[in-house]
N, C-alpha and C positions, 0 to 999 in steps of 0.2 A: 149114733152119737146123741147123746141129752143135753141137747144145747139149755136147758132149760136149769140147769145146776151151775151155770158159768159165776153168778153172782156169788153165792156159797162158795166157789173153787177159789177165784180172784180172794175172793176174805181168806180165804186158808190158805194162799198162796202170802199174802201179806203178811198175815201172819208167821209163816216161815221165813220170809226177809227180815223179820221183823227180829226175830231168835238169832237170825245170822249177825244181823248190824250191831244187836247191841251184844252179844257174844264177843264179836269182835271187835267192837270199840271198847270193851271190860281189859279184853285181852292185850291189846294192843299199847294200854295207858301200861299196865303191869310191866309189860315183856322190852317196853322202851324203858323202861328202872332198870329191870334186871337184866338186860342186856348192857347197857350202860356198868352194869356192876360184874356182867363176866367178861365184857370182852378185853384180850390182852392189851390194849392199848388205854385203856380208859379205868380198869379194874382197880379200885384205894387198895386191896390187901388180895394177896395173892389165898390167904384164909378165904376167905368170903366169896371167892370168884370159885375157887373149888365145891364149896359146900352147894354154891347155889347153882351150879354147873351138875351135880350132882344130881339135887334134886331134880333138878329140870328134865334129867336123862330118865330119872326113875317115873316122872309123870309120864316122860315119851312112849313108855317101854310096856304100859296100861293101857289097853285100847278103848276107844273112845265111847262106845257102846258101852263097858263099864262104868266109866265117871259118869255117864249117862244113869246109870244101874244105880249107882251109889246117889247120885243127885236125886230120883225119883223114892227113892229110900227114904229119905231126909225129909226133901219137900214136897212130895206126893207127885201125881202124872200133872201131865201140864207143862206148860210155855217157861215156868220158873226154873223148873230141875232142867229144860233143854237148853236153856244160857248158862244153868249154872254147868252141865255136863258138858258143854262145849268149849267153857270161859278158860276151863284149867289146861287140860292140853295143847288150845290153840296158844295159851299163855307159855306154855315151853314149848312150843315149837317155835314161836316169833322170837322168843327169848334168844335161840340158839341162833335164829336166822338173822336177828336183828345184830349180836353178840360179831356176826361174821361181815355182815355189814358194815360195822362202825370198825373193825381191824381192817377190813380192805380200804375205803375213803376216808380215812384218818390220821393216814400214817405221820403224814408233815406237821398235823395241827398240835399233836399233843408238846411236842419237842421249841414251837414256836410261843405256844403260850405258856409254858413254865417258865420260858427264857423270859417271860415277861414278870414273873410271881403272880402269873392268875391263878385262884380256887380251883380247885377240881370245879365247883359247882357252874362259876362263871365260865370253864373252858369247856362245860360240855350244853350250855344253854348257847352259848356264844359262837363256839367252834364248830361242835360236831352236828349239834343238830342241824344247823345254816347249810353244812357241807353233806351231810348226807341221806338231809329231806327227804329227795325223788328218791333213794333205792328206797329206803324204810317204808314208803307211800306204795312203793309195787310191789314190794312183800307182804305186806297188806291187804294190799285189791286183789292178789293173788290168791290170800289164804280164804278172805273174803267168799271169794267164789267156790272153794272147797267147803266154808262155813254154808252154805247155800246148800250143797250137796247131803252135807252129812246132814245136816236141819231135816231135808225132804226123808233120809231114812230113820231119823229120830222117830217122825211124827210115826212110823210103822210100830214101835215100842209103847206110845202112847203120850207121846210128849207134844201131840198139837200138831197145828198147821198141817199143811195137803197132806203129809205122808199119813196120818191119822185118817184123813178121808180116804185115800187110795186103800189101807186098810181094812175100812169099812165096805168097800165096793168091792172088796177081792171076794172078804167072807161070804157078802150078801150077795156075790156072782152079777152086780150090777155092772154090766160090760159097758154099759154106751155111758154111765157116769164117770166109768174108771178111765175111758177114753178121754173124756175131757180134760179129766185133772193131770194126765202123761200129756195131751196137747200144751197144756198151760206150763208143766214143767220142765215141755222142752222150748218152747218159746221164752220163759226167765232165764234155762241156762244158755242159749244162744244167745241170750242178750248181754 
């Protein structure tokens, strides 16, 4: 092992948290809108819940290594196209999950706050988000951690962070380097 690459790893490893956090904090702002706008309880127009239910399914339905493909296309290799390859599908995926979320812990709220003539807008800042914080927070941490994963196979394609180094150590048969950077990426996922 090359204990002597750890500093180089650790920065490349950040940098793969780093594609994951704000991936996921892009995705997360988006998919709590549009979740809010499919889920049957909460949805203004049964139009709008479908179309955006739709599309959401046809983002799912693209694997990720594409939008990855398509982003590096656009904004060339690098950190930019792996948040942006990762922002859109984590975005319909929270969407859908968030969507199922707010119909499960919501049922009573909607029915109580019309009886009041609150907004849509006041009964879902007020109501739903208050009541169903903690799930939306570990569906999140949840995907979070799958965003951490796919990041480390990005960087293999050329989009940054360890999996780019791991990469390089495979081609150039640097075993005791490649070692470290699997030590360091099972110690992130274990944590």
């Amino acid at each position: 092992i090359s204990w002597e690459v750890v500093p180089k790893v650790l920065e490349s490893m950040l940098l793969t948290l780093a594609i994951a956090l704000i991936g996921i904090v892009i995705s997360a702002i988006l998919a709590l809108v549009i979740g809010f706008l499919i889920a049957g309880n909460t949805a203004p127009s049964k139009i709008v819940k479908n179309i955006l239910s739709s599309i959401c399914i046809i983002i799912r339905t693209i694997p990720i290594t594409v939008w990855v493909l398509l982003a590096v296309a656009s904004a060339g290799f690098g950190a930019t196209a792996a948040v942006l390859g990762l922002a859109l599908p984590t975005m319909a995926y929270l969407s859908k999950t968030f969507a199922n979320q707010i119909e499960t812990c919501g049922k009573d709220i909607k029915e109580t706050m019309v009886a009041q003539g609150t907004s849509w807008p006041v009964m879902i800042v007020r109501g739903f988000i208050p009541t169903c914080k903690a799930s939306l927070l570990a569906v999140a941490a949840f995907r979070f951690e799958m965003s951490v994963s796919e990041s480390t196979v990005l960087g293999l394609i050329g989009c940054g962070g360890i999996g780019y180094l791991i990469s390089r150590y495979i081609k150039a048969y640097k075993f005791g380097e490649l070692s470290v950077c699997l030590i360091v990426v099972l110690i992130v996922m274990y944590a």
